[in-house]
C-alpha positions in Angstrom: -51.8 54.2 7.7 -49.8 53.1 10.9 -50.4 50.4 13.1 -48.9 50.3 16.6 -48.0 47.0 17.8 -47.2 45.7 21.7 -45.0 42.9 22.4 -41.3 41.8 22.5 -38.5 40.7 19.9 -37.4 37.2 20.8 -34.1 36.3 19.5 -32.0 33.7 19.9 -28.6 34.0 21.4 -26.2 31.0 20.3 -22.7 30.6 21.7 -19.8 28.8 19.0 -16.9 27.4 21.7 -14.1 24.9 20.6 -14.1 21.7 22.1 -10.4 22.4 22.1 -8.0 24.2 24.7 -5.5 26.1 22.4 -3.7 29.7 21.3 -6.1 31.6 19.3 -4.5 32.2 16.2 -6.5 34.3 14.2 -10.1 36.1 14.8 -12.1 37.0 11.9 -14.6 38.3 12.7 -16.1 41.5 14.6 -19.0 42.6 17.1 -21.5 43.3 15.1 -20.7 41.5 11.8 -23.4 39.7 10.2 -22.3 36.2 9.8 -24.2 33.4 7.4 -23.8 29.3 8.2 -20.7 27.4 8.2 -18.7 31.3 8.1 -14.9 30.8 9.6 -15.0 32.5 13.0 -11.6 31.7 15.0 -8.5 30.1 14.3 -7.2 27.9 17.2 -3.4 27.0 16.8 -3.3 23.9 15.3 0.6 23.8 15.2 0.9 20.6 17.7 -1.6 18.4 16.2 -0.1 19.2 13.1 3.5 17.8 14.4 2.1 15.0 15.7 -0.5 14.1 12.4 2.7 14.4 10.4 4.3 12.1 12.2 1.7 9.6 12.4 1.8 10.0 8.4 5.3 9.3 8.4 4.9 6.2 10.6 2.5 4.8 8.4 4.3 6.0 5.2 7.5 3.9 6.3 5.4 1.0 7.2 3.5 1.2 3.8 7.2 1.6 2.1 8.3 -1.6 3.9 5.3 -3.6 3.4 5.8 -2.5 -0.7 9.7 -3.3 -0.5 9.0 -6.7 0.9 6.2 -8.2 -1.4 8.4 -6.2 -4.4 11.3 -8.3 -3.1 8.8 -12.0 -2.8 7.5 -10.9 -6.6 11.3 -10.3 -8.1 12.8 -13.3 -6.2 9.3 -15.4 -8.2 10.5 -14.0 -11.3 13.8 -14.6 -11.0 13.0 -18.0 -10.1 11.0 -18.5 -13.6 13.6 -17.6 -15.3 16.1 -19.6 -13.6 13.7 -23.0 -14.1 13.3 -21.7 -17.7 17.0 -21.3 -18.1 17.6 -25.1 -16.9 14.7 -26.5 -18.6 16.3 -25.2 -21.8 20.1 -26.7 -20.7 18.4 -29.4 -20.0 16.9 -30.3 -23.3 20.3 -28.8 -24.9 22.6 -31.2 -22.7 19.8 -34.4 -23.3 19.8 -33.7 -27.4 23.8 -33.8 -27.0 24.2 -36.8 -24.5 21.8 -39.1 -26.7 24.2 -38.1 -29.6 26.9 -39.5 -27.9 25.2 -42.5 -26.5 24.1 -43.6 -30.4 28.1 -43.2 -30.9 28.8 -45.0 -27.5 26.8 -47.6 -28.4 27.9 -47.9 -32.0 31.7 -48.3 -30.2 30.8 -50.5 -27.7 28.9 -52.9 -30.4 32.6 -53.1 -32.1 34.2 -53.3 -28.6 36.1 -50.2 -29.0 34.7 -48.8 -25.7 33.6 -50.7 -22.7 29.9 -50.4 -20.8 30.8 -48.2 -18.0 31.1 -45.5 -20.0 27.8 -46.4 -22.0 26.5 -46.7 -18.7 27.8 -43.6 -17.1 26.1 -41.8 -20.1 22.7 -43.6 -19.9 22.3 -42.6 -16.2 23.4 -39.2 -17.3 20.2 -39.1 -19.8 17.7 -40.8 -17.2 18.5 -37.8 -14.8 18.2 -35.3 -17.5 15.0 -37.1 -18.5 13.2 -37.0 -15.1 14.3 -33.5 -14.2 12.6 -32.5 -18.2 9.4 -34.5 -16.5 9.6 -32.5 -13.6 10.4 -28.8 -15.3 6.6 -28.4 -16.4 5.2 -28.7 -13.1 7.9 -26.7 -11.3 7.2 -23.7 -13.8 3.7 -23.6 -13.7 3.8 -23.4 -9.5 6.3 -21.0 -9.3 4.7 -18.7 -11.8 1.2 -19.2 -10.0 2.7 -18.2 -6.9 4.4 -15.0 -8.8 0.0 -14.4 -9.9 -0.9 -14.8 -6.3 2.0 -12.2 -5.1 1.0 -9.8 -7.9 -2.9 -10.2 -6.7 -2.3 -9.9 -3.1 -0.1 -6.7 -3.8 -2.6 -5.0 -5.7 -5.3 -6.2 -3.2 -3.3 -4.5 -0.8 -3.0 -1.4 -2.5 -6.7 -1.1 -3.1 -7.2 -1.7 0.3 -4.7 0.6 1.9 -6.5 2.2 4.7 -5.3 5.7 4.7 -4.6 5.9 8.8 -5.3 4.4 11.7 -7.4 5.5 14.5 -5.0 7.7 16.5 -4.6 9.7 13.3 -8.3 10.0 12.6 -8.9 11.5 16.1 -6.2 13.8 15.7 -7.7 15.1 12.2 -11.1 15.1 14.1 -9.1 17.6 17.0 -7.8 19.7 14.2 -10.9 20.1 12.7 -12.1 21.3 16.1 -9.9 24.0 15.7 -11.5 26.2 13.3 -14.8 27.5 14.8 -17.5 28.3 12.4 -21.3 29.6 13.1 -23.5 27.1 13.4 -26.6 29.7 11.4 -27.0 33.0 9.8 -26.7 36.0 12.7 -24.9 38.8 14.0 -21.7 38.9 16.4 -22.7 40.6 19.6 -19.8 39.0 21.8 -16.6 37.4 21.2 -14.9 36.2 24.4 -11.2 35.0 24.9 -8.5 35.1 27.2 -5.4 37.1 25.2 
């Protein structure tokens, strides 16, 4: 059987605009093309946001480079200093072993009066320095190479916290996104308006 029915056909008419003033780059679609959620319509020029997003990037690329180069620099000058204190600690202890050497010989001389005291002397205030600086060594070392671990920590802290922009840059991205207009549900095109 047939049934006649009265009424109307509501639909819903639903405009898709960019939030953005550009040159249309690219329309794809046409009147009367069925369209589902989330489909690309229009392509805005996106060319100038693009110059201006890379050169945000660069900015903060430089400025991440720099940042890297100087705590690089702070961690190799720590190093370096390690192995400088390590370096003396060991002339140290080579030029102590030898100066108490000759002191036992000094000292041997001077008990048969071959040599007088200012040169036992000279030698024994030569050891005392040696001896306080090997004192001192220790304690140097272990700063220096806890400020090379703090460096190291704070670098990689900075690295995990890297943002990845800054605000201008995530408006910019937000813009660009603006530029490619997509439907907003499943429907049909019945109008596409636009200045050429």
């Amino acid at each position: 059987g047939y049934y006649e029915l009265n009424g109307t056909v509501e639909f819903d008419f639903e405009a898709v605009s960019g939030r953005e003033v550009g040159r249309i780059e690219d329309v794809k679609v046409a009147i009367g093309q069925k369209v589902t959620r989330g489909d690309l319509l229009v392509v805005l020029d996106t060319s100038l946001i693009d110059k201006e997003i890379a050169s945000i990037q660069e900015e903060l690329e430089l400025e991440r480079l720099d940042r890297d180069r100087r705590f690089s620099t702070a961690v190799q000058n720590l190093r370096v200093d390690v192995s400088e204190l390590l370096m003396d600690q060991a002339s140290d202890s080579a030029e102590l072993a030898i100066f108490s050497r000759q002191l036992e010989r000094l000292q041997g001389l001077l008990a048969r009066g071959l040599v007088d005291q200012e040169a036992v002397s000279a030698l024994e205030a030569k050891i005392a320095v040696l001896e306080k600086r090997g004192v001192m060594h220790p304690e140097l070392i272990a700063k220096v190479k806890t400020d090379l671990a703090s460096s190291i920590a704070r670098l990689d802290e900075v690295h995990q916290n890297e943002r990845p922009g800054n605000s201008r840059l995530a408006l910019l991205q937000q813009r660009r996104a603006h530029c490619f207009l997509q439907a907003a549900n499943d429907g049909v095109v019945a109008e596409i308006s636009y200045q050429r």
